[in-house]
C-alpha positions as CSV (number, residue, x, y, z in Angstrom):
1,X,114.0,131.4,107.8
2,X,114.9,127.6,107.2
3,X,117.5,127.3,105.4
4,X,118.0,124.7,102.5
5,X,120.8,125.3,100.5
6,X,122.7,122.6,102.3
7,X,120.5,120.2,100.4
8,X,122.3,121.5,97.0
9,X,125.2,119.8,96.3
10,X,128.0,119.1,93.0
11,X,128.5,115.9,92.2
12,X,131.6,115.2,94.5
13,X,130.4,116.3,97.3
14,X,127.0,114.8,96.9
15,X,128.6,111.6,96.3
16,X,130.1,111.9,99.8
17,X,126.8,113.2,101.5
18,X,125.0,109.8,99.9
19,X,128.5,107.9,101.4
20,X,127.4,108.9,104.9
21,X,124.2,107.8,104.3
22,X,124.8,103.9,103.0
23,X,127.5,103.9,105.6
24,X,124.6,103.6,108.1
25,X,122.2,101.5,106.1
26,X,120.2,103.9,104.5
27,X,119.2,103.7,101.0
28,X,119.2,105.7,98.5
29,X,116.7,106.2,95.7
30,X,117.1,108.4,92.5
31,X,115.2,110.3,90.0
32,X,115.8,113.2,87.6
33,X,113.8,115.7,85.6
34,X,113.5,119.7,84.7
35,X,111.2,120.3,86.9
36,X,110.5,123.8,85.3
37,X,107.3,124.9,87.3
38,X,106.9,122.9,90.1
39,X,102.8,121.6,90.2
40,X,100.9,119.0,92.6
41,X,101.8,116.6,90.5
42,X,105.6,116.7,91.0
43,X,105.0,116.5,94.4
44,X,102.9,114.0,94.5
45,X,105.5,111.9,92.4
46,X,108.5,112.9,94.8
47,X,106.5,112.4,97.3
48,X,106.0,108.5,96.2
49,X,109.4,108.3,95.1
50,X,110.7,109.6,98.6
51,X,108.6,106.9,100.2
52,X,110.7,103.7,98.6
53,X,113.8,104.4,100.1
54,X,115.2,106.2,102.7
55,X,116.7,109.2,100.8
56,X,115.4,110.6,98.2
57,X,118.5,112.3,95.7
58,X,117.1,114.4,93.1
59,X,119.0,115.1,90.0
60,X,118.0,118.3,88.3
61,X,118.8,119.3,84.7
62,X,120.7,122.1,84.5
63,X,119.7,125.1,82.5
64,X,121.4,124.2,79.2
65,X,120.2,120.7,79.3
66,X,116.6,122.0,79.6
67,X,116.7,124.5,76.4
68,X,118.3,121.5,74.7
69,X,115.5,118.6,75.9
70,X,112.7,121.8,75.8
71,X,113.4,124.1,73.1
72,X,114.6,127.8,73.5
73,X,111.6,129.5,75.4
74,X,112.8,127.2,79.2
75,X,113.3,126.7,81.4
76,X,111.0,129.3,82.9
77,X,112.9,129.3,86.6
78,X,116.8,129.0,86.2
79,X,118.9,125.9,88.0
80,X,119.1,128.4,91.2
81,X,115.5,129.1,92.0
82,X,114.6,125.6,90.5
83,X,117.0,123.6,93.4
84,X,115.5,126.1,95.8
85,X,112.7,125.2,95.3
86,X,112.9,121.9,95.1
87,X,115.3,121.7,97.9
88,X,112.4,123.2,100.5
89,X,110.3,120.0,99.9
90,X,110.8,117.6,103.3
91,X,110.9,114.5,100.5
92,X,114.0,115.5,99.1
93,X,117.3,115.1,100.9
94,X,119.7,116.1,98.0
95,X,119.7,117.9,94.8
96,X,122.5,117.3,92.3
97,X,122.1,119.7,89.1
98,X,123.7,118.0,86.3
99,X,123.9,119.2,82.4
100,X,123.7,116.2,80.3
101,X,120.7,115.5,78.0
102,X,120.4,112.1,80.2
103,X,121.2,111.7,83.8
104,X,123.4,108.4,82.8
105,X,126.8,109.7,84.3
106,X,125.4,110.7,87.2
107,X,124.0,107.8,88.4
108,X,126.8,106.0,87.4
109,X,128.8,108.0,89.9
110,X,126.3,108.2,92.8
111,X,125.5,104.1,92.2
112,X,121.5,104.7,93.7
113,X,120.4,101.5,95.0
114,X,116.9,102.4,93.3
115,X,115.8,104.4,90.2
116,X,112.8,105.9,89.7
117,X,111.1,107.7,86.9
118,X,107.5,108.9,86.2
119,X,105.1,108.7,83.0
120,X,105.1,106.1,80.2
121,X,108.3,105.0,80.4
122,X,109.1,101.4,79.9
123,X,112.2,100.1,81.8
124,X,114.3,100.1,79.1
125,X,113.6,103.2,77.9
126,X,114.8,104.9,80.9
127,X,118.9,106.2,81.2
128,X,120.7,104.6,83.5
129,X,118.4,101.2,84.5
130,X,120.7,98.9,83.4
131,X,123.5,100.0,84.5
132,X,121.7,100.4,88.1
133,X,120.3,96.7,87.7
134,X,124.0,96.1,87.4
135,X,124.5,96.1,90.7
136,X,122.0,94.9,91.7
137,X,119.6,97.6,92.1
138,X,116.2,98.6,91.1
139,X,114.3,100.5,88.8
140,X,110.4,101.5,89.0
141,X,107.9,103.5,87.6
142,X,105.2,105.7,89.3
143,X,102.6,107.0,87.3
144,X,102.2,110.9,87.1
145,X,98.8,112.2,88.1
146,X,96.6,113.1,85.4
147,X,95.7,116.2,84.7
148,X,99.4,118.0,85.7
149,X,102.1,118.8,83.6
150,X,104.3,122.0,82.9
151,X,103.7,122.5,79.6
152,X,99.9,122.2,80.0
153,X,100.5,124.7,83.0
154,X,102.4,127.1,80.3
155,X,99.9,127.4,78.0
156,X,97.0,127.7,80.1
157,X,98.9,130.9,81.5
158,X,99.9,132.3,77.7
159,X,96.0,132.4,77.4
């Protein structure tokens, strides 16, 4: 068995990770989310995401943050089996759980050099973009593929 775990890391010592990284020219591009029940589409996006960078970090809500941005029935998976998940997919080389409602402190801290969220999100709708254009960095958007979400996923299994 392949083992993955090393691609879960607190924010200290993923901060030091992405530091090893830059250090040989690599950069680093960010994105957040739940990520509840993983579906094609989420891998499609982190799969374009991955693709714009070098290294793809992954911040993932944690547990808490989820009920709060969710409501009380999620997340469905907990943080563990969520960043295991997550971390078995080849496009992502870290996975930082965080348990803010936005992921504005963490990026702050890990200073991506791009930022990239999904859906109909306008640039300035989307935490941490101007502090990452800041310094210079970049922020885009990838649209999600129709016809994929979690919550569509939910309810089509209640039934």
């Amino acid at each position: 068995m392949i083992n993955t775990s090393y691609k879960i890391l607190e924010r200290e010592a993923a901060l030091h990770r992405i530091n090893s990284w830059r250090i040989t020219g690599q950069s680093i591009v960010f994105t957040n989310g739940c990520f509840d029940l993983l579906h094609p589409g989420h891998v499609t996006y982190l799969e374009a995401a991955r693709s714009l960078g070098d290294r793809l970090v992954l911040g993932l809500n944690d547990d808490a943050s989820v009920r709060r941005l969710k409501g009380d029935t999620r997340p469905i998976l907990k943080l563990e089996d969520r960043a295991r998940i997550l971390a078995g997919l080849a496009a992502i080389d870290l996975v930082v759980p965080f348990g803010e409602d936005t992921p504005r402190e963490l990026i702050l801290m890990l200073r991506p050099d791009l930022l990239v969220k999904g859906g109909d999100y306008t640039v300035d709708q989307i935490a941490g973009a101007e502090e990452v254009q800041s310094w210079g960095g970049e922020v885009k958007i990838i649209t999600f593929v129709d016809g994929h979400s979690t919550t569509s996923l939910i309810e089509r299994m209640k039934k």
